[in-house]
N, C-alpha and C positions, 0 to 999 in steps of 0.2 A: 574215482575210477582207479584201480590198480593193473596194472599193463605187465606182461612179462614179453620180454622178446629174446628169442633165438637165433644168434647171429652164425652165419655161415659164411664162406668167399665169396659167395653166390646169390645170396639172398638171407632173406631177416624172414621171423615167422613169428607175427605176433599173436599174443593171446590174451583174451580180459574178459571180466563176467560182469555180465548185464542180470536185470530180472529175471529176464527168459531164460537164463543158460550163458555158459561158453560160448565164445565167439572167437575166432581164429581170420586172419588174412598172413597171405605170404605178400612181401614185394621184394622184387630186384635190389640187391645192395648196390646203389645208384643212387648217384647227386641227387636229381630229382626227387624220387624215392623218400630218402631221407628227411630233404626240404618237406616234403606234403607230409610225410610221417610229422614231422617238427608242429607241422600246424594243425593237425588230428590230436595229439597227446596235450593241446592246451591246459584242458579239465583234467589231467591224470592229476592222480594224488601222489602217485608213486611209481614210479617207471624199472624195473629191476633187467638188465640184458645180462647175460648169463656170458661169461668170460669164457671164450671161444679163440685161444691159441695168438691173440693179438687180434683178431679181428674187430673184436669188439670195440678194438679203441677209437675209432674216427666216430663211430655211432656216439658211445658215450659222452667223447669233445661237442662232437655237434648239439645234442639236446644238453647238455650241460650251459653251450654258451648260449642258446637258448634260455636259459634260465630255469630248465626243466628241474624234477627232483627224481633223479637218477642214480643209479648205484647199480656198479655192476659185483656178479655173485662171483665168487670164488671157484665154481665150475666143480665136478666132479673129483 
């Protein structure tokens, strides 16, 4: 599974493809949030969060220390 996620102040907006299609979920950028995100993304092959003004940096620490395989994009 490949994961992209859009980080915002506000909120994360992830995205990944299944058999069936695209699949989208937004959550709250929040502890919890994150945590249950951490344990959703196990199976990911490749996690990409798009560099978002500094936001993006606690998401990335987090599933990094996780042990996830994570890389954030260089953003626009």
């Amino acid at each position: 599974m490949f994961v992209g996620i859009d980080v915002s102040k506000d909120q994360l907006e992830r995205a990944w493809r299944t058999p069936s299609g695209l699949k989208r979920a937004r959550l709250a950028y929040q502890e919890a949030e994150r945590q249950a995100l951490v344990a959703r993304l196990q199976t990911a092959q490749r996690i990409v969060v798009e560099a978002t003004g500094g936001y993006e940096r606690l998401l990335v620490a987090t599933l990094a220390e996780a042990g996830l395989p994570v890389v954030a994009s260089p953003g626009p």
